[in-house]
C-alpha positions as CSV (number, residue, x, y, z in Angstrom):
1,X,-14.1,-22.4,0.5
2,X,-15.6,-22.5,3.7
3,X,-14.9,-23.7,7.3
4,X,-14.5,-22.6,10.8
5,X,-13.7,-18.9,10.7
6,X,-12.3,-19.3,14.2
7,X,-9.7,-21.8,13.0
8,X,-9.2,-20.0,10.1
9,X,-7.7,-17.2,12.4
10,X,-5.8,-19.4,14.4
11,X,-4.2,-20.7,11.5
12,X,-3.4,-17.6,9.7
13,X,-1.9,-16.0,12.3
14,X,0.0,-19.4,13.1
15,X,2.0,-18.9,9.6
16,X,2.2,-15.5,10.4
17,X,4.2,-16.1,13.5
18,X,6.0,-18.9,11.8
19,X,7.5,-16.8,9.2
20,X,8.2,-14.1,11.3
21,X,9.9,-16.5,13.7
22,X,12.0,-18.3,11.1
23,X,13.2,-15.0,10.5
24,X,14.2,-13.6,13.9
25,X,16.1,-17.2,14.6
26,X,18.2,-16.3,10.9
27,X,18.6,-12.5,12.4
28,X,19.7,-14.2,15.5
29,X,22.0,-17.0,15.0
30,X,23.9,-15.9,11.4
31,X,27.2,-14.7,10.8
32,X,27.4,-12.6,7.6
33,X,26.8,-8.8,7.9
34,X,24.4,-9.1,4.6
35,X,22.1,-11.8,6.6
36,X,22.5,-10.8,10.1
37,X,22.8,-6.8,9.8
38,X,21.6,-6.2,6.4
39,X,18.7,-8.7,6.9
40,X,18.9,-9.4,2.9
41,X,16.6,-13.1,3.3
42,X,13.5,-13.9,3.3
43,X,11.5,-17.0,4.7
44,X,8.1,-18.5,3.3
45,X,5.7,-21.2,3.7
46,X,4.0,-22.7,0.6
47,X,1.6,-25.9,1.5
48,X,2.0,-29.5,-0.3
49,X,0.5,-28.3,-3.3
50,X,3.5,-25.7,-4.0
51,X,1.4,-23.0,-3.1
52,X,2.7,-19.5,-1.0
53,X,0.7,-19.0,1.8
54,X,2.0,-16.0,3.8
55,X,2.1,-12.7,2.2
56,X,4.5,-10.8,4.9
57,X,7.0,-11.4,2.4
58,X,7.9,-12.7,-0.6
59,X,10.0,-16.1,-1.4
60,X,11.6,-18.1,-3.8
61,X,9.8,-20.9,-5.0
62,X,9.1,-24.7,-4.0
63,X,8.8,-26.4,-7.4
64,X,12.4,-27.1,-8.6
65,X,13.1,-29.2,-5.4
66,X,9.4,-31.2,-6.2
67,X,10.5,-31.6,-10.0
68,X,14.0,-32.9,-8.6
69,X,12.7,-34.8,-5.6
70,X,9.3,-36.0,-5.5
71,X,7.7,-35.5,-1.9
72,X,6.6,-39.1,-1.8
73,X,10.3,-40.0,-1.2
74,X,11.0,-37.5,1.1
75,X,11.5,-38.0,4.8
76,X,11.8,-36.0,8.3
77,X,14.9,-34.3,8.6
78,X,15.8,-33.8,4.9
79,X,16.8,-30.3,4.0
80,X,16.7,-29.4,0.3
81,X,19.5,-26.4,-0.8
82,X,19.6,-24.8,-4.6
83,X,21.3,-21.5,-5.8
84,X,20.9,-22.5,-9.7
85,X,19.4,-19.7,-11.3
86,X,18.5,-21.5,-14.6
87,X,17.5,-24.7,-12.8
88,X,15.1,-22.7,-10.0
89,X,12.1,-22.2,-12.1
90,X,12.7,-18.8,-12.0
91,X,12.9,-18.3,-8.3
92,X,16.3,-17.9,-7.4
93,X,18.0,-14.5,-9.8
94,X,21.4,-14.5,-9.0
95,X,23.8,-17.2,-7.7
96,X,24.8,-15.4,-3.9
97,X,20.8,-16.4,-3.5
98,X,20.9,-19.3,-1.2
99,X,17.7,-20.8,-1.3
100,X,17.2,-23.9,1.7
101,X,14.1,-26.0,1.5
102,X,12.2,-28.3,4.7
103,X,9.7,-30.5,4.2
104,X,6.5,-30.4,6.6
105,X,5.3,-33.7,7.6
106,X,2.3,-35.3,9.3
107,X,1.4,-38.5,9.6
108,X,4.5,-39.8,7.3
109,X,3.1,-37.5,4.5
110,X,4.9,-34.0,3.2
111,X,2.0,-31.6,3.6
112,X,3.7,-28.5,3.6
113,X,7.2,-26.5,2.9
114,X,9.5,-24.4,4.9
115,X,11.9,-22.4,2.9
116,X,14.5,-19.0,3.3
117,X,16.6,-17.6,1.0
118,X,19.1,-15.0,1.6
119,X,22.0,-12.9,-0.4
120,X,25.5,-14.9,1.0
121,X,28.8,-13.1,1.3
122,X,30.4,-15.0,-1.4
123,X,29.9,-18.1,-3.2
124,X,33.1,-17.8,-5.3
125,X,33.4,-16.5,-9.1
126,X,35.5,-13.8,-10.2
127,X,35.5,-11.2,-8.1
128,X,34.8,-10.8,-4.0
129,X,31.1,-11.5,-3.7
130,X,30.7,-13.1,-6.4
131,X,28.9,-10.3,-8.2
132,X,31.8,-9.2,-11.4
133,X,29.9,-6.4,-13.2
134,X,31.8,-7.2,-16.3
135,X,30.6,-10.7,-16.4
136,X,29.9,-12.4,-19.9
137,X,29.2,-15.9,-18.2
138,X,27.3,-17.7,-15.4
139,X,30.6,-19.6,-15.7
140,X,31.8,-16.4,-13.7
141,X,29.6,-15.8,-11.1
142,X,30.2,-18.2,-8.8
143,X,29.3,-21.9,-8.4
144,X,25.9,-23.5,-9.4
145,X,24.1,-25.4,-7.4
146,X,21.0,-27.1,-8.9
147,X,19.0,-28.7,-6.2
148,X,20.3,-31.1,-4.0
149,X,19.2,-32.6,-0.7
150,X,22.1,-30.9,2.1
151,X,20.3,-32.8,4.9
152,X,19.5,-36.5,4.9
153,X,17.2,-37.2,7.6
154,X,19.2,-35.0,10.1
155,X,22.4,-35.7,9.1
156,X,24.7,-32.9,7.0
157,X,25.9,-33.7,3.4
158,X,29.4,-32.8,4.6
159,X,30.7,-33.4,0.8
160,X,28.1,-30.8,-0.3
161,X,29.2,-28.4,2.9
162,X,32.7,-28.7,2.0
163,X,32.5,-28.3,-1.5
164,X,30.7,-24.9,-1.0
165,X,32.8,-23.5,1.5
166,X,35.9,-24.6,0.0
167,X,34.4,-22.1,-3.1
168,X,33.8,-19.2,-1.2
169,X,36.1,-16.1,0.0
170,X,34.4,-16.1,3.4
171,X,33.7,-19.7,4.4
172,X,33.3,-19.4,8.1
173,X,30.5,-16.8,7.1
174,X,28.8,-18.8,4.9
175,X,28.9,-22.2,6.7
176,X,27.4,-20.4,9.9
177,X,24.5,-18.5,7.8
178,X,23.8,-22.2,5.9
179,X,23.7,-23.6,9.2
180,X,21.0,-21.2,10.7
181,X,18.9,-21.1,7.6
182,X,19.0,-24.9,8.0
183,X,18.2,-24.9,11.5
184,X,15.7,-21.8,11.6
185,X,13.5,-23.9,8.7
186,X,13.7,-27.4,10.8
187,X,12.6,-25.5,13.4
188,X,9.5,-23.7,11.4
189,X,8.7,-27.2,10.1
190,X,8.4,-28.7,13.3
191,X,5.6,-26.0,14.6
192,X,3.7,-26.3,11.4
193,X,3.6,-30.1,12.4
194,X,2.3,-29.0,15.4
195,X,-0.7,-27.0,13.7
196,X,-1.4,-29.9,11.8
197,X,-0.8,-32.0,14.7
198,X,-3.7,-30.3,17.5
199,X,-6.5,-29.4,14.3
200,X,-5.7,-32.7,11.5
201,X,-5.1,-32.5,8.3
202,X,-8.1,-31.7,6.6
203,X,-9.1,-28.7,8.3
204,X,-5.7,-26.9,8.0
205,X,-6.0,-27.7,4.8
206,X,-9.2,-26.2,4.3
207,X,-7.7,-23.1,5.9
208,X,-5.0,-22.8,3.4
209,X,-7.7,-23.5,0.7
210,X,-9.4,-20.4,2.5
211,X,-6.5,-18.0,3.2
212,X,-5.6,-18.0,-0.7
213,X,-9.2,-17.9,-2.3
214,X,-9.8,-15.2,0.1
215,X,-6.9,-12.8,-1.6
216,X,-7.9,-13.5,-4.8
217,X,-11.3,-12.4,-4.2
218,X,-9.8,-9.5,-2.3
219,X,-8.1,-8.3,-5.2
220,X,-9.9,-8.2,-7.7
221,X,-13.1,-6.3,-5.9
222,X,-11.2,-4.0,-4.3
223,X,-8.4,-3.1,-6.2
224,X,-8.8,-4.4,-10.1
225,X,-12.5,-3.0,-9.6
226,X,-10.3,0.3,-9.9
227,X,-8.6,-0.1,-13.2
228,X,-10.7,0.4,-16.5
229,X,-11.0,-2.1,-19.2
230,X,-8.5,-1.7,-22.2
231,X,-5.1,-1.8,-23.0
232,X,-2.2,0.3,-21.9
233,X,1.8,0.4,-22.4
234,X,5.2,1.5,-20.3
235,X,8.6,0.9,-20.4
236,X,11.2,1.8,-18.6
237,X,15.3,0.6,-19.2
238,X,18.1,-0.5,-17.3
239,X,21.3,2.4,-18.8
240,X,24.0,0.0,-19.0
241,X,25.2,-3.8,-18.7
242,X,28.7,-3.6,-17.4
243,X,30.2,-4.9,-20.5
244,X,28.5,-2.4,-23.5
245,X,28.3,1.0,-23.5
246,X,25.5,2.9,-21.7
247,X,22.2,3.0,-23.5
248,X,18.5,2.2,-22.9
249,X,17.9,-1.8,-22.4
250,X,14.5,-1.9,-22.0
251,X,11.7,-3.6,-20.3
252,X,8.4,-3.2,-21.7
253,X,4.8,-4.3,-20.3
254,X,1.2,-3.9,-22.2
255,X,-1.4,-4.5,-19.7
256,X,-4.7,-5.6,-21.5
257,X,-7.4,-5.0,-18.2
258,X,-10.9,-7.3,-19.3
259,X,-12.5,-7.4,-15.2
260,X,-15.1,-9.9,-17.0
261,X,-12.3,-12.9,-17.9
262,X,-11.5,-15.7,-15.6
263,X,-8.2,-14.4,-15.5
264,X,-8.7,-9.9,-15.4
265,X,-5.3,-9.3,-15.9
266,X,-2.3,-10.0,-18.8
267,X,1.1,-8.7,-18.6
268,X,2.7,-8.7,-21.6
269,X,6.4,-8.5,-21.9
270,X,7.1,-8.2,-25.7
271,X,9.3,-5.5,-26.7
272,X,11.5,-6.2,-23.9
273,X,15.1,-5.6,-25.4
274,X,17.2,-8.3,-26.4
275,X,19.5,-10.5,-23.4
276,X,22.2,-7.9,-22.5
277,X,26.0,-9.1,-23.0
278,X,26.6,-8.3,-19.4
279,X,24.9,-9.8,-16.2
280,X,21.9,-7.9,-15.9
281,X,19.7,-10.7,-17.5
282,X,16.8,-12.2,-15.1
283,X,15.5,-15.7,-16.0
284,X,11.9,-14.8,-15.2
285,X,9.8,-17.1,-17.7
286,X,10.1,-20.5,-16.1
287,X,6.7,-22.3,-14.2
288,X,4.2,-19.9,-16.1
289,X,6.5,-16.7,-14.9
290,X,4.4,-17.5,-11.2
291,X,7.3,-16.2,-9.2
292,X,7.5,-12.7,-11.5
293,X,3.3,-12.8,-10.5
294,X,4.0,-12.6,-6.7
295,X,6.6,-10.5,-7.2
296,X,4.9,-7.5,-9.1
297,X,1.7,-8.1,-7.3
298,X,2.3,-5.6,-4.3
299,X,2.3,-3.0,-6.8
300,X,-1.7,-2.9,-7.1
301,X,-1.8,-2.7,-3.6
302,X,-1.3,1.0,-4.3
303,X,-4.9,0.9,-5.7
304,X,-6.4,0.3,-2.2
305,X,-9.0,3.0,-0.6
306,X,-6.2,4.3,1.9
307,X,-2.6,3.3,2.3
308,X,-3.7,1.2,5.9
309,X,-5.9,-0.7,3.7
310,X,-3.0,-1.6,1.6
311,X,-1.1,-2.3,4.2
312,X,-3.6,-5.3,5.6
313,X,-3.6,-6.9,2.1
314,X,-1.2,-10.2,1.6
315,X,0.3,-11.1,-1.3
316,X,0.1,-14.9,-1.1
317,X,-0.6,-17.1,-4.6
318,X,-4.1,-16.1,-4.3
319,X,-3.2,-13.0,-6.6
320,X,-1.7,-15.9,-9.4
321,X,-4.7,-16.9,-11.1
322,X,-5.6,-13.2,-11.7
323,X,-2.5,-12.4,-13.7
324,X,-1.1,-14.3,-17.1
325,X,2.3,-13.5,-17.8
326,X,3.3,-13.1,-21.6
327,X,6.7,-13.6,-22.6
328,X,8.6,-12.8,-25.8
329,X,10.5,-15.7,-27.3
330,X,14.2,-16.9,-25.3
331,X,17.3,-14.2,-26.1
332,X,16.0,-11.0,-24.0
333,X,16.5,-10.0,-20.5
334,X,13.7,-11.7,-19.3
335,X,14.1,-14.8,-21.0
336,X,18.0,-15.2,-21.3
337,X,20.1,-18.2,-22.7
338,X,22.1,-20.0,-20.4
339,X,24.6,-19.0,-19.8
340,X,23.7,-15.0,-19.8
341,X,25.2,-13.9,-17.0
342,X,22.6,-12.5,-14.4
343,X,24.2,-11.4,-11.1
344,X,22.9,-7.4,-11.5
345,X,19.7,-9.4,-12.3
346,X,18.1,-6.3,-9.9
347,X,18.5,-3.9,-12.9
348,X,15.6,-5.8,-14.8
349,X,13.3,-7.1,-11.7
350,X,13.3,-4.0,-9.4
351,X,13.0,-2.3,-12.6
352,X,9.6,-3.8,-13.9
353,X,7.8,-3.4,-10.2
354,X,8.6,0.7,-11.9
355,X,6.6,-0.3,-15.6
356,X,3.7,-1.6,-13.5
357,X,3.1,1.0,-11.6
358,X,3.9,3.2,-14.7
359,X,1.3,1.7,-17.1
360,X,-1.3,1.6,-13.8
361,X,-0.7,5.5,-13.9
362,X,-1.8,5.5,-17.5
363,X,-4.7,3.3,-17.2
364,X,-5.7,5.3,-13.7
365,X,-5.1,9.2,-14.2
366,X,-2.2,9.4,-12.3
367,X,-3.9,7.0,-8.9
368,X,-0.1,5.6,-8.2
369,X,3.1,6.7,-6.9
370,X,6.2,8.0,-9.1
371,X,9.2,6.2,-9.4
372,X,10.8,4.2,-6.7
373,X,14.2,3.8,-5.7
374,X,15.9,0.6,-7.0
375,X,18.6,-1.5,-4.8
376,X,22.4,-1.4,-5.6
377,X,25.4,-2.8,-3.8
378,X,28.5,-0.7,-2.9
379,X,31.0,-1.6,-0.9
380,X,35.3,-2.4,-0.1
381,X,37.1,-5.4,0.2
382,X,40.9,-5.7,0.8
383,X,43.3,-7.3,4.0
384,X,43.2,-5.4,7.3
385,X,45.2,-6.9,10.3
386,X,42.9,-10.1,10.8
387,X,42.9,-11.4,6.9
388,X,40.8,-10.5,4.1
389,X,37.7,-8.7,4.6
390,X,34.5,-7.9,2.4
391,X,32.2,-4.9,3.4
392,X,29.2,-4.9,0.9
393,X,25.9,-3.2,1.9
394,X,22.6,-2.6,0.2
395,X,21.6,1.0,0.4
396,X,18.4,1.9,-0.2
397,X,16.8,5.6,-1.2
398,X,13.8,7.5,-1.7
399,X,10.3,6.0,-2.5
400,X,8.1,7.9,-5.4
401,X,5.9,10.9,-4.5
402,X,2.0,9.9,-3.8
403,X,-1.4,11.1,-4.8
404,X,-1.9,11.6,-1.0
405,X,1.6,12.2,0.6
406,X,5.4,12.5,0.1
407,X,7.9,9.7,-0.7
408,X,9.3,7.8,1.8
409,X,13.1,9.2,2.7
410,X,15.9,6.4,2.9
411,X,13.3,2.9,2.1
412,X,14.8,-0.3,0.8
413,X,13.0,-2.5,-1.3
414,X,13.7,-5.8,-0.1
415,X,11.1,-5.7,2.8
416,X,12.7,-5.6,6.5
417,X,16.5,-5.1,5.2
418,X,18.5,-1.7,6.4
419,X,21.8,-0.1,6.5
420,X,24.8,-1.7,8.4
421,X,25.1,0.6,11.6
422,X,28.1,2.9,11.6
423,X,29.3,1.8,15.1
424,X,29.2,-1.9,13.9
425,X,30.9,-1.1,10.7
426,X,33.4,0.6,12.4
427,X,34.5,-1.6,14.8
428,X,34.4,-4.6,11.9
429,X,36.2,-3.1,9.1
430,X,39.4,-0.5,8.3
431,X,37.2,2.6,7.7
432,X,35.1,5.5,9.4
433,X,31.9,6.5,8.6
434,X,32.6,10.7,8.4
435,X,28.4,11.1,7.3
436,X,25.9,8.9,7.3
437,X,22.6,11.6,6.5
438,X,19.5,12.3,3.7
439,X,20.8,13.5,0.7
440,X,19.4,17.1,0.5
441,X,17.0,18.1,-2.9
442,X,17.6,14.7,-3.8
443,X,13.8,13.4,-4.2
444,X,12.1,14.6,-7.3
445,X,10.0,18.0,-6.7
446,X,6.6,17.7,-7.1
447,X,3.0,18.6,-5.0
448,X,4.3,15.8,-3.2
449,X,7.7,15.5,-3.1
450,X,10.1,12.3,-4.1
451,X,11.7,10.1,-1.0
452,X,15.0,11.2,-0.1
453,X,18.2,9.1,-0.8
454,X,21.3,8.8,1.6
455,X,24.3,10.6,1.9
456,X,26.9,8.6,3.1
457,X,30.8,9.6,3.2
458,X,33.3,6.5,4.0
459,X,37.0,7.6,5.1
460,X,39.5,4.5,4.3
461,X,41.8,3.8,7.1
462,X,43.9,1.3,4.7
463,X,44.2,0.9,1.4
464,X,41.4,-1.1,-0.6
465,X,38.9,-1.5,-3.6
466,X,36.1,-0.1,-4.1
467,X,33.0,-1.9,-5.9
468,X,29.5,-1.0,-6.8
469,X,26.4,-2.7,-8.4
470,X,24.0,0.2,-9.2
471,X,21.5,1.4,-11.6
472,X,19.9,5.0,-11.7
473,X,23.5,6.5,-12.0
474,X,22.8,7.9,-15.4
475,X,18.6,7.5,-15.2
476,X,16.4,8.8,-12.9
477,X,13.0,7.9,-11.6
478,X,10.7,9.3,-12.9
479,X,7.7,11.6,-11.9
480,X,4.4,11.2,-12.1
481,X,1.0,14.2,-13.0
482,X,3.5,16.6,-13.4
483,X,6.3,15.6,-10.9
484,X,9.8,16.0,-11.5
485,X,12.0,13.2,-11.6
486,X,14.4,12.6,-8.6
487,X,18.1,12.9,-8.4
488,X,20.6,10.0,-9.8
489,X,22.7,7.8,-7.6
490,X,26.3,8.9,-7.5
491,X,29.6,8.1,-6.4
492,X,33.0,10.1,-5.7
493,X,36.0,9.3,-4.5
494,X,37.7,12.4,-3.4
495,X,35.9,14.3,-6.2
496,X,36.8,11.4,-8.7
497,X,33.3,10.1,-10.2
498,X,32.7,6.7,-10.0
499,X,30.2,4.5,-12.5
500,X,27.6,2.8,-11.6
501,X,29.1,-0.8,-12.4
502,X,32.8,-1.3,-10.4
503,X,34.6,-4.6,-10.0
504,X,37.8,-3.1,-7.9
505,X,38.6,0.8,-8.2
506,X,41.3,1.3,-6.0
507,X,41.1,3.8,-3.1
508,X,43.8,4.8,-0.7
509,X,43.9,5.1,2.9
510,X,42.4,9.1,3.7
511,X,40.7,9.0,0.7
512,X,36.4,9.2,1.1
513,X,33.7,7.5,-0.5
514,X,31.2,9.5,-0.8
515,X,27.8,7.6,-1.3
516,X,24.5,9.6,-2.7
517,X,22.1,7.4,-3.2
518,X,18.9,8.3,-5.8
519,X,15.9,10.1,-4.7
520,X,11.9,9.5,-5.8
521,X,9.7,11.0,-8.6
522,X,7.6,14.1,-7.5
523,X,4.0,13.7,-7.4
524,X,2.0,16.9,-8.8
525,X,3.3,20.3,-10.2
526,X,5.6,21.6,-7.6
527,X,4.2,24.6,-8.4
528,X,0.7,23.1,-6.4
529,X,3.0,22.6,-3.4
530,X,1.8,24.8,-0.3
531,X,4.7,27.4,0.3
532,X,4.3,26.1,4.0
533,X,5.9,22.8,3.1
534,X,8.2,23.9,1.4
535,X,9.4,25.9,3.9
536,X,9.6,23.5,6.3
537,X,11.5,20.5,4.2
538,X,14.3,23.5,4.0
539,X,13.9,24.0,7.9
540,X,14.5,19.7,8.0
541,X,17.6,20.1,5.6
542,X,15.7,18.3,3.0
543,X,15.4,21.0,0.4
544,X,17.8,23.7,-0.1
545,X,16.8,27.5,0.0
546,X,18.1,27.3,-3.8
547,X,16.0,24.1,-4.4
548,X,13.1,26.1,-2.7
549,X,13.6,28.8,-5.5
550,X,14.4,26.9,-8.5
551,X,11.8,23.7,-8.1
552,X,8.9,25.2,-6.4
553,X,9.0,28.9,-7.4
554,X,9.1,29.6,-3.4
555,X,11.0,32.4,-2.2
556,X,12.1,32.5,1.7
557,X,12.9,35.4,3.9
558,X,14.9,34.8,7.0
559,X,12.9,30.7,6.4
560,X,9.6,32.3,6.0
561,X,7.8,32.3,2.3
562,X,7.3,35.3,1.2
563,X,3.8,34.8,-0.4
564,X,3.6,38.1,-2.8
565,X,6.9,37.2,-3.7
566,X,6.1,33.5,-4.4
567,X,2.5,34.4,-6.0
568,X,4.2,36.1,-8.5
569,X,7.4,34.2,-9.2
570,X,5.0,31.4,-9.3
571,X,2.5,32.9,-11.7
572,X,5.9,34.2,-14.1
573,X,7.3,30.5,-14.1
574,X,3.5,28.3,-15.2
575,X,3.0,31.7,-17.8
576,X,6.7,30.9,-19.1
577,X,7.3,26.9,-19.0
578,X,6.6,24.0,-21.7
579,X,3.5,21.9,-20.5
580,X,4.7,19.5,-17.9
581,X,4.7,16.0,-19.5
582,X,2.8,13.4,-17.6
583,X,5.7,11.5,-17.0
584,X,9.4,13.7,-16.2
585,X,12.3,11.2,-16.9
586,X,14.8,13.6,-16.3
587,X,18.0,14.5,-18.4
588,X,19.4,11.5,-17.7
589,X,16.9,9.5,-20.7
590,X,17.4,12.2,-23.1
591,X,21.0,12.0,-22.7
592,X,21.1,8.0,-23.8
593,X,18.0,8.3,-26.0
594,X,19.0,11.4,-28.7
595,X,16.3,13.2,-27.7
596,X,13.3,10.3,-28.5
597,X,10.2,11.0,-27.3
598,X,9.5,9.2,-23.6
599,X,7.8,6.3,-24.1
600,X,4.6,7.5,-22.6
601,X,3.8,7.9,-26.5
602,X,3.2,4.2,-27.1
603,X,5.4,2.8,-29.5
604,X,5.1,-0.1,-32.1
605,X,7.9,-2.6,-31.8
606,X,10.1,-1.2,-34.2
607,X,9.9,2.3,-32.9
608,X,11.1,1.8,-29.2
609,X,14.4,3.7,-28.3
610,X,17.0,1.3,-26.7
């Protein structure tokens, strides 16, 4: 598609700062901790034809509110709102997702959408946040919302506000972040109507046409041009549902790579375990799986020629005709039955970003990082002097070991989000944050080491309960080329060791929480590390002088390698050890899976663990 290249600019970097601004006023002008602190939301702009255009970030989708309310009857000032997971086309995974839609108009016509969607307090359902990791129902996860217009032409659906508010634990919260999701979007659709406003129609339209086109063909010279033809297969598992005993739920992907095809890419899901019992289910094959598409697309950026390159490359839905999704008939955790349960949904979608990059290491030698971190939520809830509180943050950990560098230490997945800052949750909630630091030997040893996790101790001022949605407490992630895997998340409460799944474990005042969250995969045979590094990630606390000793064969005088020493130590331990598999799981997989072989043997259907 061509067209002024000039305007082209100026109306990239228009969405650009519209995204980025709908963002700042939601930082600004919410309420909740998760929204506000936490920054767990996300804003988007797709055009008339349902299409994302910005790739800063990724979104929920614009096709259930166009299947619900066709944009011919729409008018200025309406604001669209859905949280239905099984009603979202697959864009929405668990119901504390608040997804707000604003229509773009010029000249009377809708020619483009504003949306955000963020992770709310509490939208009722069983337990405090509305995330019960015992859940057997949707029934008990909080209330449904399939999509319904919250604005008509400027004025509030006060029904609909008080209906929702009335549900949730923390109404105040959630009416205020509603309100500046509402109000950050009107405002984003009214400087698109500028753009379309000063240029017309048909030129912006031709640079959307151009924007997208121009990220397909981006992708596939420069990064599918890297993968070879054929077909390769991963899996990877969530260890437990909340409601069953641990074991290995898995999540499978054969990637058949033809560069020649119209479409060069097809992920295929089957062998992806049966729909768990508890809520770890993710309703992923609805509208041709194109959210799951945008989703897993960053992945190949990985591929690029250096990691700035990767970082200039958008994910818009330019990289959705490149990719067919495959999906195993309804019943498994990708296609679950309403009404699975799907509030730990994470388990399952953070989890296949993991297989991707997993069967891209087969198909490429080892050209990807090891395993990332994956998100979970801990936090308290109980009464202090000013009424019921809820503390829930998302803590992030270490990213997986590269072919070029180290992990990232302390990285959360969900692009822009972060921990809440000690001195705010201090001064908000009955506790004190004793330790808030990197979790030493934590990321998986390797040539180049795993990301670190945190270590974070909480000291309870009153009573309370504890909760926790989080996966990698019996799993680790995995290393890659020789890597080891990382460390698992864990939990104690005064020595007491928590799961990873906890609805309300009490905790007394004086008792501490201590938090470590899971470090990356190595990169590499440790033994390949330079003795120099090594000795310097013990200087930075990040390895310990035994961890030096017993992972990299390095031993330290007074800090300082001692090289004959290490030579030979190093020399005894490649003379002594079994071959280093391709892929280290870690003790954690051949604790739940008897002892199987790791699946990068590739197994027929009826032979996968789990």
């Amino acid at each position: 598609m061509t067209g002024d290249p000039i305007l082209l600019e100026i109306v990239e970097g228009t969405l650009a700062s519209v995204e980025r601004e709908v963002e700042e006023a939601i930082a600004r002008t919410a309420r909740s901790p998760m929204i506000r602190d936490a920054h767990d939301f996300r804003a988007g702009i797709h055009d008339r034809r349902l299409r994302k255009l910005t790739g800063r970030s990724y979104s929920a989708l614009v096709q259930p509110i166009a299947r619900d309310f066709p944009p011919a009857q729409m008018r200025p000032g309406d604001v669209f709102f859905h949280n239905d997971v099984y009603l979202s086309e697959g864009g929405i995974g668990h119901l504390p997702d608040l997804c707000v839609t604003v229509p773009v108009f010029h000249d009377g016509e809708v020619v483009a959408f504003v949306q955000a969607f963020g992770h709310h307090d509490d939208i009722g359902g069983a337990v405090p946040g509305s995330m019960p990791s015992h859940a057997r129902s949707a029934f008990e996860e909080g209330l449904m919302v399939p999509p319904i217009k919250l604005w008509d032409q400027g004025v509030p659906n006060e029904a609909a506000l008080r209906i929702m508010t009335r549900n949730s634990r923390m109404p105040d919260s959630l009416a205020g972040d509603l309100d500046a999701e509402c109000s950050a979007c009107l405002m984003g659709a009214r400087r698109l109507g500028e753009l379309f406003a000063r240029y017309g129609r048909a030129a912006v339209e031709t640079c959307f046409d151009a924007v997208i086109d121009r990220t397909t063909e981006t992708f596939r010279r420069e990064l599918l041009a890297k993968i070879p033809d054929g077909t390769f297969v991963w899996e990877d598992y969530a260890e437990h549902d909340g409601v069953d005993p641990p074991r290995l739920h898995a999540q499978r992907i054969t990637l058949t790579v033809d560069k020649a095809a119209d479409v060069p890419l097809v992920i295929d899901f089957t062998g992806t375990s049966p729909q768990a019992k508890g809520p770890i289910n993710h309703a992923g094959d609805y509208a041709g799986g194109v959210f799951l598409k945008k989703w897993l697309a960053p992945v190949l950026r990985n591929l690029a020629d250096s990691p700035e390159r990767a970082a200039e490359l958008d994910v818009n839905e330019g990289v959705v005709p490149l990719i067919e999704m495959r999906f195993p008939g309804k019943g498994t955790l990708l296609t679950p039955v309403f009404p699975a349960p799907t509030n730990a949904r994470t388990f399952v979608i953070l989890r296949l970003l993991g297989v991707l990059a997993g069967v891209l290491a087969k198909a490429t030698g080892g050209r990807m990082p090891a395993d990332q971190e994956t998100i979970r939520y801990t936090g308290v809830y109980g009464e202090d002097d000013r009424g019921p509180y809820l503390m829930r943050e998302v803590l992030g950990g270490g990213s997986g070991g590269r072919p070029y560098a180290d992990g990232e230490d302390t990285i959360h997945v969900v692009p822009d989000s972060r921990n809440i800052p000690a001195e705010f949750a201090e001064a908000r909630w009955p506790f004190i944050v004793e330790r808030l630091g990197l979790a030493v030997d934590s990321g998986g040893p390797g040539e180049h080491r795993g990301g670190l996790g945190y270590d974070k101790h909480l000291r309870m001022l009153r009573d309370a309960r504890y909760m926790s949605i989080a996966d990698r407490s019996i799993l680790s992630c995995w290393g890659v080329n020789g890597g080891r895997a990382g460390r698992p998340f864990r939990v104690d409460i005064d020595g007491e060791e928590m799961e990873g799944l906890v609805d309300a474990h009490p905790v007394r005042a004086g008792q501490v929480i201590r938090i470590r969250t899971t470090g990356g995969g190595g990169w590499g045979d440790p033994l390949d590390r330079a003795t120099s590094r090594v000795a310097d990630d013990v200087r930075d606390g990040k390895v310990s002088a035994q961890g030096a000793l017993d992972d990299y064969g390095v031993v330290l005088d007074d800090g300082t390698p001692d090289e004959a020493a290490t030579a030979a130590l190093r020399a005894h331990l490649r003379a002594e050890r079994a071959p280093t598999p391709f892929f280290d799981r870690g003790p954690g997989y051949t604790e739940l899976s008897g002892g199987r072989p790791s699946a990068d043997v590739d197994f027929l259907d009826d032979e996968a663990p789990g």
